[in-house]
TIKOLTOR-318887 format. One line per 3 residues: number of its first residue (from 1); their letters; for each residue x, y, z of C-alpha. Coordinates in Angstrom, 1 decimal. Layout:
N
NUM	a	X,Y,Z ~ ...;
This chain:
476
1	xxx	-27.0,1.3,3.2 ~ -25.9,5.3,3.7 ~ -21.6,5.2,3.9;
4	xxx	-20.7,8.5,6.2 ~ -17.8,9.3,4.2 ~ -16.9,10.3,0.3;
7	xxx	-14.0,8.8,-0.4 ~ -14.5,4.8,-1.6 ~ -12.8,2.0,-0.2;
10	xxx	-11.1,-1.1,-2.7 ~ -10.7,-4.1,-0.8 ~ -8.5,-6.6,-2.8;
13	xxx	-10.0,-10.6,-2.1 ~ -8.0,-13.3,-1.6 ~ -7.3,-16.7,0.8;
16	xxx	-8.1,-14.4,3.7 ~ -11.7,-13.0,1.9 ~ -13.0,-15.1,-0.8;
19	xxx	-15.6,-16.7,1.3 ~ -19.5,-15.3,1.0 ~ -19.8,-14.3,4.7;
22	xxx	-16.3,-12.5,5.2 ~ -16.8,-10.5,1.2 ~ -20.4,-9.5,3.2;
25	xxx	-18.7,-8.3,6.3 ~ -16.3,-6.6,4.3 ~ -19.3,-4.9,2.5;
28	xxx	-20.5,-4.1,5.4 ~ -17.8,-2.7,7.4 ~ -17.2,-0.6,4.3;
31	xxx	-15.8,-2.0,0.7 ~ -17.8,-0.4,-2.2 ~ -15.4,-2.4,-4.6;
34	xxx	-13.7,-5.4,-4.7 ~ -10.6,-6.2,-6.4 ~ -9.3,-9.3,-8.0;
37	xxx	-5.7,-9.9,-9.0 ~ -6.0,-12.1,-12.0 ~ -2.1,-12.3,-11.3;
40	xxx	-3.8,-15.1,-8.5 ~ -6.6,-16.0,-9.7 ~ -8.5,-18.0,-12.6;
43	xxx	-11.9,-18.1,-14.5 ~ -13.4,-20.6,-11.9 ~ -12.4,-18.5,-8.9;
46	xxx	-13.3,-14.7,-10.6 ~ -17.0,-16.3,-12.3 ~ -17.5,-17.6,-8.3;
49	xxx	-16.2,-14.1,-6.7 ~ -18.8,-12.2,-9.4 ~ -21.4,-14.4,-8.3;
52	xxx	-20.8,-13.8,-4.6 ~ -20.7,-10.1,-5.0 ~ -23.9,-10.4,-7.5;
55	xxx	-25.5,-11.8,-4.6 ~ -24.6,-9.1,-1.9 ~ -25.8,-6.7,-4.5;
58	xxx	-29.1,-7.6,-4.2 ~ -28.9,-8.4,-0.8 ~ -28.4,-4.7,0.0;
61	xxx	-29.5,-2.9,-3.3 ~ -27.0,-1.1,-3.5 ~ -24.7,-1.2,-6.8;
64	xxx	-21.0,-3.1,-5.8 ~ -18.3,-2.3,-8.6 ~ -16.0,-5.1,-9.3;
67	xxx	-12.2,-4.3,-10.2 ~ -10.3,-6.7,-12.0 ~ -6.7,-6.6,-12.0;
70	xxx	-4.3,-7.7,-15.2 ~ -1.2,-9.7,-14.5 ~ 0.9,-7.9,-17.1;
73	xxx	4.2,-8.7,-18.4 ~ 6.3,-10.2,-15.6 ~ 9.9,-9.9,-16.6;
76	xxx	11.8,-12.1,-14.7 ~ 15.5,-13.7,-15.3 ~ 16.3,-17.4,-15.6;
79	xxx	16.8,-20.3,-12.8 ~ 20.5,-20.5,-11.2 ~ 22.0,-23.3,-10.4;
82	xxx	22.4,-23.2,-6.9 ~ 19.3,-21.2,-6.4 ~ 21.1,-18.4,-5.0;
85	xxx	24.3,-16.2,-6.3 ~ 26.1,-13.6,-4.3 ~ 26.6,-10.7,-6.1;
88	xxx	29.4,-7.9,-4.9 ~ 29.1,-4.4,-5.5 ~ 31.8,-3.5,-8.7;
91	xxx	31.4,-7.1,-10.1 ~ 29.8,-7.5,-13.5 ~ 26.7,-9.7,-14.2;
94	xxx	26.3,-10.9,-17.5 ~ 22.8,-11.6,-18.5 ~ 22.9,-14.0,-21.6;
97	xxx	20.0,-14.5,-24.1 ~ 20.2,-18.5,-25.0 ~ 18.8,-21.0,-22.6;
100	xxx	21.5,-22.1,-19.9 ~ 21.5,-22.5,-16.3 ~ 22.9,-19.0,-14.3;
103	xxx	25.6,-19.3,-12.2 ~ 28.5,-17.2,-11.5 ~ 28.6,-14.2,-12.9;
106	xxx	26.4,-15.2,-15.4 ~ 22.4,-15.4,-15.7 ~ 19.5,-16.0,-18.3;
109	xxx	17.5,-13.3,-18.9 ~ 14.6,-15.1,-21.4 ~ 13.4,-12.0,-23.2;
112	xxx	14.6,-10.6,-26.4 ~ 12.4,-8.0,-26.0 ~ 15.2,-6.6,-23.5;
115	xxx	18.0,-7.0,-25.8 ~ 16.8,-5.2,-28.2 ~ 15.5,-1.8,-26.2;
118	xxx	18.3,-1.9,-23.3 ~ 21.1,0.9,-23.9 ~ 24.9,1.3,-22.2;
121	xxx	23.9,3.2,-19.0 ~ 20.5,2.0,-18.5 ~ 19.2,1.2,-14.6;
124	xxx	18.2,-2.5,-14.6 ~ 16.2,-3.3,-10.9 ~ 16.6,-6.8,-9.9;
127	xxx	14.3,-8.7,-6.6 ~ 11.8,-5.6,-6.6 ~ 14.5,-3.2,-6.8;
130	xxx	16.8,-5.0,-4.2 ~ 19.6,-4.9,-6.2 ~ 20.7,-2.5,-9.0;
133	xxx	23.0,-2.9,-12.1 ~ 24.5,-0.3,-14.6 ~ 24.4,-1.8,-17.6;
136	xxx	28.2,-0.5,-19.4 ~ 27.7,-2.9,-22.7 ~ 24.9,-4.4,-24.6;
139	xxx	24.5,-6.5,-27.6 ~ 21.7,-8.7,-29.5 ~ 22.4,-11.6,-27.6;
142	xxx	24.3,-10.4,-24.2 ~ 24.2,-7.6,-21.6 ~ 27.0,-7.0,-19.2;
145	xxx	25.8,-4.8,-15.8 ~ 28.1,-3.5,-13.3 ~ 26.7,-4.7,-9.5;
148	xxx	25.8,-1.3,-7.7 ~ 25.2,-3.1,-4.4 ~ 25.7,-6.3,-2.7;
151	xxx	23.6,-8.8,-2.3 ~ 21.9,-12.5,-3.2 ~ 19.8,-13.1,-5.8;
154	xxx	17.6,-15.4,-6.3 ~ 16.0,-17.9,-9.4 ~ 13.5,-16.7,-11.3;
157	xxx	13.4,-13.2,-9.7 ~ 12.2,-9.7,-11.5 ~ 13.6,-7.3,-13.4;
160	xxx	12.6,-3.7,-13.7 ~ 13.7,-1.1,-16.4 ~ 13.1,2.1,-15.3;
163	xxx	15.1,3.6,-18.0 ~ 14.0,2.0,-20.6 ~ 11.0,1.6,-23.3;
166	xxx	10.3,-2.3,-23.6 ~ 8.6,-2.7,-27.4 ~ 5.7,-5.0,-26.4;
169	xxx	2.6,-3.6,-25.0 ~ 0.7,-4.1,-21.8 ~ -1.3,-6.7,-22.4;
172	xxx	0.1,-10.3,-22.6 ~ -1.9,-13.5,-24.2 ~ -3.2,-14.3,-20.9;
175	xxx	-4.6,-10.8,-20.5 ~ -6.5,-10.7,-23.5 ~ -7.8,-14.4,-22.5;
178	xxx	-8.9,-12.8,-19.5 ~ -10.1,-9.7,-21.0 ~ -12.4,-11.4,-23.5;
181	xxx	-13.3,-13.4,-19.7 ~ -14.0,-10.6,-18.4 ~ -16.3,-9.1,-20.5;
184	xxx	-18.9,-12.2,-20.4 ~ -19.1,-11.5,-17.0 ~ -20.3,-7.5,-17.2;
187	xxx	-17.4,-6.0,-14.7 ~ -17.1,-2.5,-14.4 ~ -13.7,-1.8,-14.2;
190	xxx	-10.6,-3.4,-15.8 ~ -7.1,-2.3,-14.3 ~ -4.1,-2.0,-17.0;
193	xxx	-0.8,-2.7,-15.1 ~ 2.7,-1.8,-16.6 ~ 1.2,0.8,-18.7;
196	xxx	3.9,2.8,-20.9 ~ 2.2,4.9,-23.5 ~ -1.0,5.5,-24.4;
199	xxx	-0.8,3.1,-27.2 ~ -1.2,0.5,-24.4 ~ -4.9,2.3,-23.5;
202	xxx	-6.3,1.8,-27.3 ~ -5.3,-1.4,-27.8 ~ -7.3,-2.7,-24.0;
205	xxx	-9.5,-0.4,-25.4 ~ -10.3,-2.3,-29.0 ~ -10.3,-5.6,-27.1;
208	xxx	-13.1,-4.6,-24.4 ~ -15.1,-3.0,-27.4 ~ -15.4,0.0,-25.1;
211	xxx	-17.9,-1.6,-22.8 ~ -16.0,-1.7,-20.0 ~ -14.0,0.8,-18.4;
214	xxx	-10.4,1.3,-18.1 ~ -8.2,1.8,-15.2 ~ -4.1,2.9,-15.8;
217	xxx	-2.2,2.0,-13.3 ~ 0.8,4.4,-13.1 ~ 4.0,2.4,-12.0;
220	xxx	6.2,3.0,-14.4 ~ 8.7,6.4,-15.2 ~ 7.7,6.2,-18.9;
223	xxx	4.0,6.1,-17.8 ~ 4.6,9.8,-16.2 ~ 5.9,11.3,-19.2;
226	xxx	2.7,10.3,-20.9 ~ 1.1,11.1,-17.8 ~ -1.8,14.0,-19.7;
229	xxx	-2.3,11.6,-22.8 ~ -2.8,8.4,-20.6 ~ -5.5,10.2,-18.2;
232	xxx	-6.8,11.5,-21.2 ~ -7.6,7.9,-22.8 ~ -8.4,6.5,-19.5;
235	xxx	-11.7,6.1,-17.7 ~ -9.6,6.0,-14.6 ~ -6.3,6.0,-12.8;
238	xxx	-4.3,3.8,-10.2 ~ -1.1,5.4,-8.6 ~ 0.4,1.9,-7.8;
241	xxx	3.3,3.1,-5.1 ~ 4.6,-0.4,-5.2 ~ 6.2,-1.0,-8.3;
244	xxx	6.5,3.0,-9.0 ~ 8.2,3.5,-6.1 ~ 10.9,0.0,-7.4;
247	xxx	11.5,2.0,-10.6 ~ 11.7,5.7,-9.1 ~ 13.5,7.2,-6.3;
250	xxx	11.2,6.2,-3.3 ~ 11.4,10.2,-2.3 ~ 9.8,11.0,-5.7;
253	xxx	7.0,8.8,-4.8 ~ 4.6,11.4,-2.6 ~ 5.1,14.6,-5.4;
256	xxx	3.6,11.7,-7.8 ~ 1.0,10.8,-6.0 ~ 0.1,14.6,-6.0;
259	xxx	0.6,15.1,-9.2 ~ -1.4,11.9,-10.8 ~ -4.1,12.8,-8.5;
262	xxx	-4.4,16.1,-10.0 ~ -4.5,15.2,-13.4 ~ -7.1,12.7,-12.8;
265	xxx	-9.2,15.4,-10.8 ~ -9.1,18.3,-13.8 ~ -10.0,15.7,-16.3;
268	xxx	-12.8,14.5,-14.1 ~ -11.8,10.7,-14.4 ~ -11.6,8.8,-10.8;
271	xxx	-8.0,8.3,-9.2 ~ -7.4,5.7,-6.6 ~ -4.7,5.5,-4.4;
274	xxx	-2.7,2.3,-3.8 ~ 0.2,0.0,-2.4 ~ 0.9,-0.2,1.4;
277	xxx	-1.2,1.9,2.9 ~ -2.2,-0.4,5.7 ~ 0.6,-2.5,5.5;
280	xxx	1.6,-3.7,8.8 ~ -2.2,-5.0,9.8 ~ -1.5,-8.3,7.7;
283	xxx	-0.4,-9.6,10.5 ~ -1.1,-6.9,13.5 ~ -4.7,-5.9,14.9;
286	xxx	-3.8,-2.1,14.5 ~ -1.8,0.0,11.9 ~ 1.4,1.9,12.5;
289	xxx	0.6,5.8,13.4 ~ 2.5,6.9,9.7 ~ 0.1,4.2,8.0;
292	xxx	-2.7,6.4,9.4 ~ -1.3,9.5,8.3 ~ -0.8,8.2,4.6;
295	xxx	-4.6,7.3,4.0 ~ -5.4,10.5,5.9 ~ -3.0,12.6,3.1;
298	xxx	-5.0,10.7,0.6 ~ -8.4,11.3,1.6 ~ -7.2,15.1,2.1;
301	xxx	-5.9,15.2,-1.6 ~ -9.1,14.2,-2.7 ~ -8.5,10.8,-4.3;
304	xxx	-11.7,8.9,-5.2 ~ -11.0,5.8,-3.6 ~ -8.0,4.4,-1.5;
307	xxx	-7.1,1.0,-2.1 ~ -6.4,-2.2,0.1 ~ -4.0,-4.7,-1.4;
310	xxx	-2.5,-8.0,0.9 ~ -4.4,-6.6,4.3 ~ -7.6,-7.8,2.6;
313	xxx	-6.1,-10.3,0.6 ~ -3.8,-13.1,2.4 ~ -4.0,-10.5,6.4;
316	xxx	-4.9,-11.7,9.4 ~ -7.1,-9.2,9.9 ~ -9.3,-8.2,6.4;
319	xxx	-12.5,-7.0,8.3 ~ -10.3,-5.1,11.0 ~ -8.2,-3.5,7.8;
322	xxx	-11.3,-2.4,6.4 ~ -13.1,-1.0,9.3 ~ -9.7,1.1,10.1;
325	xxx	-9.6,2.5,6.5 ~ -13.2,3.4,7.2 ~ -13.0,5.2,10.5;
328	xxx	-9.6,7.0,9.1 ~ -12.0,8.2,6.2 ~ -14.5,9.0,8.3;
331	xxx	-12.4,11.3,10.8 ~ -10.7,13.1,7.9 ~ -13.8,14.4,5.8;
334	xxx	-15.3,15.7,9.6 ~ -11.8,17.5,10.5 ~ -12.6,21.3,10.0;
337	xxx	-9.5,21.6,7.1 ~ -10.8,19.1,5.1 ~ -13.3,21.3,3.4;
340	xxx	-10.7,24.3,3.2 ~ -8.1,21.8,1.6 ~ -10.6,20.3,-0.7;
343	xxx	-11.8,23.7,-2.2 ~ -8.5,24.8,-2.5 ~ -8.3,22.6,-5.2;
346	xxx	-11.3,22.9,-7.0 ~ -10.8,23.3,-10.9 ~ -12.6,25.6,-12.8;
349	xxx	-15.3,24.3,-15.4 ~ -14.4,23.7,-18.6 ~ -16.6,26.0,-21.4;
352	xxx	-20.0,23.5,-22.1 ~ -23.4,23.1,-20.9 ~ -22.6,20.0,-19.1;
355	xxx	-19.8,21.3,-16.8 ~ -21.3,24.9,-16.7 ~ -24.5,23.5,-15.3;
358	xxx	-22.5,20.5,-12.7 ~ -20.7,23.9,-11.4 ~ -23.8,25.7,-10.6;
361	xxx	-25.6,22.9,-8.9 ~ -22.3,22.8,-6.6 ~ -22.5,26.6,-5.9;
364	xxx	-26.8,26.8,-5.7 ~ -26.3,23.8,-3.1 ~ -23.5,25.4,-1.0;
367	xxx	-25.7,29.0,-1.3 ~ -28.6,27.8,-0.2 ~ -27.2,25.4,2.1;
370	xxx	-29.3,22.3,0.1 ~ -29.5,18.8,1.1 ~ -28.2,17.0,-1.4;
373	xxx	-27.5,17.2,-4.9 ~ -29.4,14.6,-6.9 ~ -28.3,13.8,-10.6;
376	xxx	-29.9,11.1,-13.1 ~ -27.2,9.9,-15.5 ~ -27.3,7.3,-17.8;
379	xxx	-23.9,6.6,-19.0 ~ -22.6,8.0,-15.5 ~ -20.9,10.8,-17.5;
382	xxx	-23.5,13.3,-15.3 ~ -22.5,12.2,-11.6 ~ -18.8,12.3,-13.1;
385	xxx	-19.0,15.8,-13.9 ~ -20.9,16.4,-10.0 ~ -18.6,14.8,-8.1;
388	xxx	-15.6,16.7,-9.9 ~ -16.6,19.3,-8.5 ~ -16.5,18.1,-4.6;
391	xxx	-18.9,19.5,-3.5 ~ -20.3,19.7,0.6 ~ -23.4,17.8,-0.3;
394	xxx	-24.0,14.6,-0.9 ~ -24.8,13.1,-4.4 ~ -27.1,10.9,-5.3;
397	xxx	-26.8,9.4,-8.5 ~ -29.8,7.7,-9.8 ~ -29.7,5.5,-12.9;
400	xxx	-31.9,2.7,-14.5 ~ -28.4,0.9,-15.7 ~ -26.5,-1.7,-13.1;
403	xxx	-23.4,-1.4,-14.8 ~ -23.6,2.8,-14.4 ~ -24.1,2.2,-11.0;
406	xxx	-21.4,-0.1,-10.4 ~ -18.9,1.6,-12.7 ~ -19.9,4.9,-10.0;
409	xxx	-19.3,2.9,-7.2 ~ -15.9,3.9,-7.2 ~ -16.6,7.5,-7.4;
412	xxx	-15.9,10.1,-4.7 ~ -19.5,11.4,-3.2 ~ -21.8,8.7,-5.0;
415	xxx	-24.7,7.2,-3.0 ~ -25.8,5.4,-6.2 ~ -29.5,4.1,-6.7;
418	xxx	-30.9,2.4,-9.1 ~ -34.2,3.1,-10.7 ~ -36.5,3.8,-13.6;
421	xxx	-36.1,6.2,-16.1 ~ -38.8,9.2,-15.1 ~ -41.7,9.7,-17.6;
424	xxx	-41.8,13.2,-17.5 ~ -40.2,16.2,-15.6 ~ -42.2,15.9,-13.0;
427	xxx	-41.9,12.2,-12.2 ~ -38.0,13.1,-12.5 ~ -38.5,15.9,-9.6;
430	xxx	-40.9,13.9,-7.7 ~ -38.7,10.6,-7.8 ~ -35.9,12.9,-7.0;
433	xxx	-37.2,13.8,-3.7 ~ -39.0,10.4,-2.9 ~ -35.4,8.9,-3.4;
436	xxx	-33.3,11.7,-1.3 ~ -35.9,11.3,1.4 ~ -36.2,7.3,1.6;
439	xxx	-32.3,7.4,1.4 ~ -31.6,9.4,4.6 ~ -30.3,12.4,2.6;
442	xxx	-33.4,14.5,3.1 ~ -36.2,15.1,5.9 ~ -39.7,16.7,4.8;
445	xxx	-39.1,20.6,4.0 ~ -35.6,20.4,3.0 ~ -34.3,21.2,-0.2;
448	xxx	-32.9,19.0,-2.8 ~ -31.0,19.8,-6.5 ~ -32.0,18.2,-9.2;
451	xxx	-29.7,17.8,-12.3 ~ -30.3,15.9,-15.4 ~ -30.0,15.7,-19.2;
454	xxx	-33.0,16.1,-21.4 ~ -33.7,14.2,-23.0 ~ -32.4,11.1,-20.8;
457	xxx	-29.5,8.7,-22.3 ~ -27.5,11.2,-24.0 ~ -24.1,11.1,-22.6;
460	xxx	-22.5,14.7,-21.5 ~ -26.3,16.1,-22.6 ~ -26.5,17.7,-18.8;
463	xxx	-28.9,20.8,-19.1 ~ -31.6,20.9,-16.8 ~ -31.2,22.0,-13.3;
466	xxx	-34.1,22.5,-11.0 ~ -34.4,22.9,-7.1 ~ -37.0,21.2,-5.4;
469	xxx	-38.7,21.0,-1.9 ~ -39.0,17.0,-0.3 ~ -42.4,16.3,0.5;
472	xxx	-43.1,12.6,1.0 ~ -46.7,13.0,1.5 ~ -47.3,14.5,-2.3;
475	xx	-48.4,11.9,-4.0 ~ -50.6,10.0,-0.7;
């Protein structure tokens, strides 16, 4: 199965999708990954979704990455009384540490953790930002916030501090529970939410072992001061518009997006796009016009993947949410400024044989007007370095490893395949071709590039480039 697009599609599962025939229509209509959002889902439920997806795998051989989503800290106040309070803007909330029921003009907030980091003048966000406090004293035991603007609120709802640095890390009991889950499984990718430093990397880090990659998602202010070091410890980033637009100015949001995606691209690490970008097909057939035109700016920017959340998960419409995503895609990479756009924000390569040789194959290919670039890679670290580069041609990245393939299957450009290590260098050219021409990349007399490192297995070891005519009839 050939995709006629670069740019990967995430489809989130849930009650709408976690059913073998609608995950293979998804597949189908487009997915390369799917997400699950451990915030909804247990052991049972993920061991079943990896078996489903397992399945389709083989069903299609083709390599299907699996995302898994952390929970995270959820910071949420305590239950009120009457369910609800009104608050008016100029009142002042109290927020009180011991266990009591909230009611007027007071409420329980159950972490200490606050208490001790919150400051006079500090932003808290309460109901996903619906209402906002100015906090004018704190204490140990007791924070008193002035109401910015009206409004009810609710038991148990959120609390965001955009302001302020919480001293606990990213990970909660349950997410290490689910980490160590996670890894007896053999997912690919493993998304970090509420990431604040890049402390909060090394730790997921240590408790994967490093056999799993890392996705940050960037929701939080404190994350983008520590934007560089955080891309630089990550395998991959999330710009998670959601919660970073609760915590930021909303306006802020689209520079952000630029910006992550930019860091991500000159350190040649995977960026996906996320948060409501089809958001009004959970319940309509069709999206809004300005839905459109956000996945459009995404797949213009050059992100690796773009990302469906609730349309895939509890919509109406998962299959129809996925096939627009698709055609969007589709449309984009054909419109004549796409290229223009995309080379306009090509990097240059950084000083080593790995990235010197990834650039050349990019420029030999356009030059020569090649078929496809083809690249073995063990670790994946060679296909990284191609698709960085973003280039016209397609990629093919072959590998003997399932989890390489699956880790690239959220990768801008991959077609990945699956196969034997080559015994020599002319089985590698000769499988090369056989591959790019059984593929649909390549017809008989066309040209292919061939990159590699030698010898094979060595991560970042890319050094051999060769270019190579498809003949399918060599070896008859």
């Amino acid at each position: 199965m050939r995709r006629n697009r670069r740019v990967k599609i995430v489809a989130t599962l849930g009650p709408a999708s976690t059913n073998e025939e609608t995950m293979r229509r998804l597949f189908e209509t487009g997915a390369d990954v799917f997400r699950v959002n451990m915030s909804h889902a247990n052991h049972d439920g993920l061991r079943e979704l990896h078996g489903i997806v397992r399945k389709l795998e083989s069903e299609f051989s083709r390599p299907i990455g699996i995302l898994v989503d952390l929970q995270g800290p959820k910071l949420r106040i305590g239950k009120i009384d009457s369910g609800t309070i009104r608050l008016t803007q100029g009142d002042i909330l109290s927020l009180v540490r011991r266990e009591a029921i909230g009611g007027l003009g007071r409420v329980q907030l159950p972490h200490p953790e606050i208490f001790e980091a919150v400051e006079k003048g500090h932003t808290l966000l309460l109901d996903d930002g619906k209402l906002e406090l100015r906090v004018v004293e704190a204490s140990d035991v007791r924070i008193d916030a002035e109401v910015m603007n009206s409004g009810l609120l609710g038991s148990r709802k959120g609390i965001s501090l955009p302001d302020t640095v919480l001293p606990f890390g990213a990970l909660t009991d349950k997410d290490r529970a689910d980490i160590e889950f996670v890894m007896s499984l053999g997912v690919s990718w493993l998304a970090l939410s509420f990431v604040q430093r890049p402390e909060d990397i090394a730790e997921a880090r240590r408790l994967s072992g490093g056999r799993i990659s890392i996705m940050a998602k960037i929701e939080k202010p404190t994350a983008i001061h520590h934007l560089k070091e955080i891309v630089e410890l990550a395998d991959g980033i999330m710009v998670a518009r959601g919660d970073l637009g609760v915590e930021m100015p909303v306006e802020k949001v689209p520079g952000l997006q630029k910006q992550i995606n930019r860091a991500a691209r000159n350190a040649g690490k995977p960026v996906v796009v996320a948060t409501q970008m089809l958001e009004s097909m959970i319940y309509a057939p069709v999206p809004t016009r300005a839905e459109v035109s956000d996945v459009a700016t995404a797949v213009f920017e050059g992100a690796d993947a773009v990302m469906l959340s609730a349309e895939s998960a509890v919509g109406k419409y998962p299959v129809d949410a996925v096939a627009t995503m698709n055609r969007i895609a589709v449309e984009v990479e054909s419109d004549p400024l796409h290229a223009a756009i995309i080379h306009a924000q090509r990097i240059d390569p950084e000083a080593t044989d790995a990235d010197a040789i990834s650039a050349a194959a990019r420029t030999v290919a356009e030059t020569l007007n090649l078929a496809a670039i083809v690249c073995y890679t063990a670790t994946g670290a060679t296909s990284l370095r191609a698709a960085r580069e973003r280039p016209k041609q397609p990629i093919l990245a072959l590998t003997p490893i399932p989890a390489t393939g699956r880790k690239l299957a959220i990768v801008w450009g991959l077609h990945c395949v699956l196969t034997d290590d080559p015994l020599n260098l002319d089985d590698m050219v000769e499988k090369a071709c056989r591959i790019a021409y059984e593929e649909g990349f390549a017809r008989q007399g066309e040209q292919v590039i061939v990159t590699a490192g030698i010898p094979m297995g060595l991560s970042g070891a890319t050094n051999l480039l060769r270019i190579a005519e498809v003949d399918p009839t060599a070896n008859d």
